[in-house]
Each structure stands twice: as structure tokens, then as C-alpha cells.
C-alpha positions as CSV (number, residue, x, y, z in Angstrom):
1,X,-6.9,-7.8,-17.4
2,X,-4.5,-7.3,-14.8
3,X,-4.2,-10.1,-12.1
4,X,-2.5,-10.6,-8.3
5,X,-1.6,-13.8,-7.5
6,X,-1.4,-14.1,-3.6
7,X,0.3,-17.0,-2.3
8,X,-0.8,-16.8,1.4
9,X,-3.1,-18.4,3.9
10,X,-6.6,-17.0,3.8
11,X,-5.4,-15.9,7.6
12,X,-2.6,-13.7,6.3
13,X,-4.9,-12.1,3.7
14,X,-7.2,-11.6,6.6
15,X,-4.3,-9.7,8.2
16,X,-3.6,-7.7,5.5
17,X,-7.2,-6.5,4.9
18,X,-7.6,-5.3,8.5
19,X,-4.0,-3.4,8.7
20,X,-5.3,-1.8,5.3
21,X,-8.4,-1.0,7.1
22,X,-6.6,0.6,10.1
23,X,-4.1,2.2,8.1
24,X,-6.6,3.2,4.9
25,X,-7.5,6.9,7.1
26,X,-4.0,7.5,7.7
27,X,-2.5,6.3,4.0
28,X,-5.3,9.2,2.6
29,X,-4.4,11.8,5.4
30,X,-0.1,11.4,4.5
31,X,-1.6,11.6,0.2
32,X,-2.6,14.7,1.1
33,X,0.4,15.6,3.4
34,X,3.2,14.5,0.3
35,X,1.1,16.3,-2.1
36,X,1.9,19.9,-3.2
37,X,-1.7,21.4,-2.6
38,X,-2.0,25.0,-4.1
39,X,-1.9,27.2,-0.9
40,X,-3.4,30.6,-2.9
41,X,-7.1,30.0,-2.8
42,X,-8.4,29.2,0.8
43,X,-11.3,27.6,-0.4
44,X,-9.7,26.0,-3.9
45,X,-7.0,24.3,-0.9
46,X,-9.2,23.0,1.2
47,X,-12.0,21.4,-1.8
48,X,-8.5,20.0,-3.3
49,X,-7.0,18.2,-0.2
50,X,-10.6,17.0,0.7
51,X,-11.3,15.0,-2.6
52,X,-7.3,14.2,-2.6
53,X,-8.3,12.5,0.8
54,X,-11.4,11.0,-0.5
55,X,-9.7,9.5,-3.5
56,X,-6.8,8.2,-1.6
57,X,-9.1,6.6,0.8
58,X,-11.4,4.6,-1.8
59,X,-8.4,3.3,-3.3
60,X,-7.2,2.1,0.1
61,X,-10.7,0.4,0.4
62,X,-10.9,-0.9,-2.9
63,X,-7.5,-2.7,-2.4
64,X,-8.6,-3.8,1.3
65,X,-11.9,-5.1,-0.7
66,X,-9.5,-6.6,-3.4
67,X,-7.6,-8.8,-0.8
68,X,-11.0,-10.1,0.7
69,X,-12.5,-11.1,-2.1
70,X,-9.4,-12.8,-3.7
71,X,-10.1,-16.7,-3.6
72,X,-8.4,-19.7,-4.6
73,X,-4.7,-21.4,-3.4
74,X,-2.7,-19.1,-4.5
75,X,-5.2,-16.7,-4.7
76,X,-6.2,-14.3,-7.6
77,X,-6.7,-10.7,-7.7
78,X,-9.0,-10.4,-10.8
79,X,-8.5,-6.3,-11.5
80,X,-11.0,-5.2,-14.0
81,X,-9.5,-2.5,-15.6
82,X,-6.4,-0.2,-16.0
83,X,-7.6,2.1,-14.4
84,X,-8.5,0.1,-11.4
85,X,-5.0,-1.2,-11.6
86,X,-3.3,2.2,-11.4
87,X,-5.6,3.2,-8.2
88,X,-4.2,-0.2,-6.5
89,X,-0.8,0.8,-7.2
90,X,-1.6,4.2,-5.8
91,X,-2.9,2.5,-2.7
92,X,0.0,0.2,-2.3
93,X,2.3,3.3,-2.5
94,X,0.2,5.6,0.0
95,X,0.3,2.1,2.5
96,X,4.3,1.5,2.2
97,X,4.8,5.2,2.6
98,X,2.3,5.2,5.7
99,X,4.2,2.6,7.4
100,X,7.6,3.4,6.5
101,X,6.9,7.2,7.9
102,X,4.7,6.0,11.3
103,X,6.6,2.3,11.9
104,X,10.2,2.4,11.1
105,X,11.3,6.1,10.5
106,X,14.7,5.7,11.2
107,X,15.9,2.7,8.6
108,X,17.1,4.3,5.6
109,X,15.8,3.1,3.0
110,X,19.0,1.6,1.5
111,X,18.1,-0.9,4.4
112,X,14.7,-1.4,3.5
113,X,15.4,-2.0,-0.3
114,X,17.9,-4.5,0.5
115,X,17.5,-8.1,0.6
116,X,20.7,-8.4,2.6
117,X,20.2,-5.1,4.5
118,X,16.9,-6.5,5.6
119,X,18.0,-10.0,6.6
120,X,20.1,-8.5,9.1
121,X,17.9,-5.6,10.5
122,X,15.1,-8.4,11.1
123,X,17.0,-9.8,13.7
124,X,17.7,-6.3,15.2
125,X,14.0,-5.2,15.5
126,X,10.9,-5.9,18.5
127,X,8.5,-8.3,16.6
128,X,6.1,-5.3,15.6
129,X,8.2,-3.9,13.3
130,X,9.2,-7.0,11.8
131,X,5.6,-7.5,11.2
132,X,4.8,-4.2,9.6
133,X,8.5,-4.6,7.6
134,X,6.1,-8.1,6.2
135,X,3.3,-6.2,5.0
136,X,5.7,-3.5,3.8
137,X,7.5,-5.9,1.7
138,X,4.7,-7.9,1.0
139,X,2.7,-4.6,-0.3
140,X,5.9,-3.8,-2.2
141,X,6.2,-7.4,-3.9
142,X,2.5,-6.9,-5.1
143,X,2.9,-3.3,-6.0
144,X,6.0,-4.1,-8.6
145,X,4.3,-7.0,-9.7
146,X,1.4,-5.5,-11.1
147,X,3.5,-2.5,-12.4
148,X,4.9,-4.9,-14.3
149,X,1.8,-6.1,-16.3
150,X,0.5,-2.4,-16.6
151,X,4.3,-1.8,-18.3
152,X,3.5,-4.6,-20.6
153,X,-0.1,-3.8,-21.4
């Protein structure tokens, strides 16, 4: 069974929960936006981009519901399944992408990927983007980490 370990105060995974609550309706609204929806069949399009949404949006709440629930110093996420796993690492991605289109469009991504990069934009940016660079790298940290386990499994 796939686990999280989250070593944070139960104040920062209070933070995290509500930004993934705010951000859950826009995270399933750009899915749908990255997606390559069939554009042939009116009604096909629309009943495709509508679940799409839907799905993207319960995996944004079951990861918000994930952090909450997570207990213990560090604290553990107890996954159940694969393939509850794989819709956590979708929600991660849809989040990252989210704030990296709507926070900080203009860093490349060779800045954001970089440990060194990063140091030295942190300094450079007002202290909401350094927050929302946090969660971004914090999500990312997460997101590898449980890649990682599903690779293994």
C-alpha cells in the first residue's frame, strides 16, 4: 500500500488543504484545457470535457481529503490502492500545472526544476509567489515520491 510521509506542522497541512480546495475548480477546468478533447461530435465534446472536469475535480478532493486526514509527526498518507495512488499523482500534476500557469508564468521551467535556479529566484520574487513556489515544490516532492513506490510496486 502506497504511503506519504508529510513532515510538516498540522498548520502547513492545513495550508495545503485549503490552497487545494481553492485551486481544486481551477486544476479540473486547465485538465480539461491541456487535454486534446475530440472537437467532431458537439455533444460527444461537451459529455467528454464534463466527466474529464468531474474526474479531475474528485481527485483534487480526494488529495485535499488525503492531507486532512493524514495524522501523526511526520504524518502518514495511508493510500489504499493503486489506483487511488495514480489519481493523487494526477491531482498533484493538475495542481503544479495550475500554479505554475496562473502564479509564475514567466519562470522557465529550467528555473523552477533547479535547486540552484530556485535559490536565487526566491530572493527575486513578492512573498506570494514564494509561497505558491512552496506548495509547488512541496506538491512536486510528494508527487515523485509516490511515483517512486508505484515504479517499485
Amino acid at each position: 500500500m502506497p504511503k506519504l510521509r508529510l513532515a510538516m506542522t498540522p498548520e502547513a497541512r492545513g495550508i495545503l488543504t485549503e490552497l487545494l480546495r481553492l485551486a481544486g475548480p481551477a486544476a479540473s477546468r486547465s485538465a480539461v484545457n491541456r487535454a486534446n478533447v475530440p472537437q467532431d461530435d458537439a455533444e460527444f465534446t461537451k459529455t467528454w470535457a464534463d466527466v474529464l472536469g468531474e474526474s479531475a475535480a474528485e481527485e483534487c478532493t480526494l488529495l485535499a481529503e488525503s492531507i486532512s486526514r493524514a495524522k501523526g509527526n511526520p504524518a502518514v498518507i495511508e493510500i489504499p490502492n493503486e489506483e487511488a495512488a495514480w489519481a493523487i499523482v494526477r491531482a498533484l500534476s493538475s495542481i503544479r500545472i495550475t500554479l505554475r500557469e496562473s502564479v509564475f508564468p514567466d519562470i522557465p521551467d529550467s528555473a523552477l526544476e533547479s535547486e540552484q535556479a530556485l535559490a536565487k529566484l526566491t530572493s527575486k520574487i513578492p512573498s506570494e509567489q514564494r509561497h505558491a513556489l512552496a506548495c509547488y515544490d512541496c506538491f512536486g516532492l510528494l508527487q515523485f515520491a509516490l511515483i517512486d513506490q508505484l515504479d517499485k510496486s
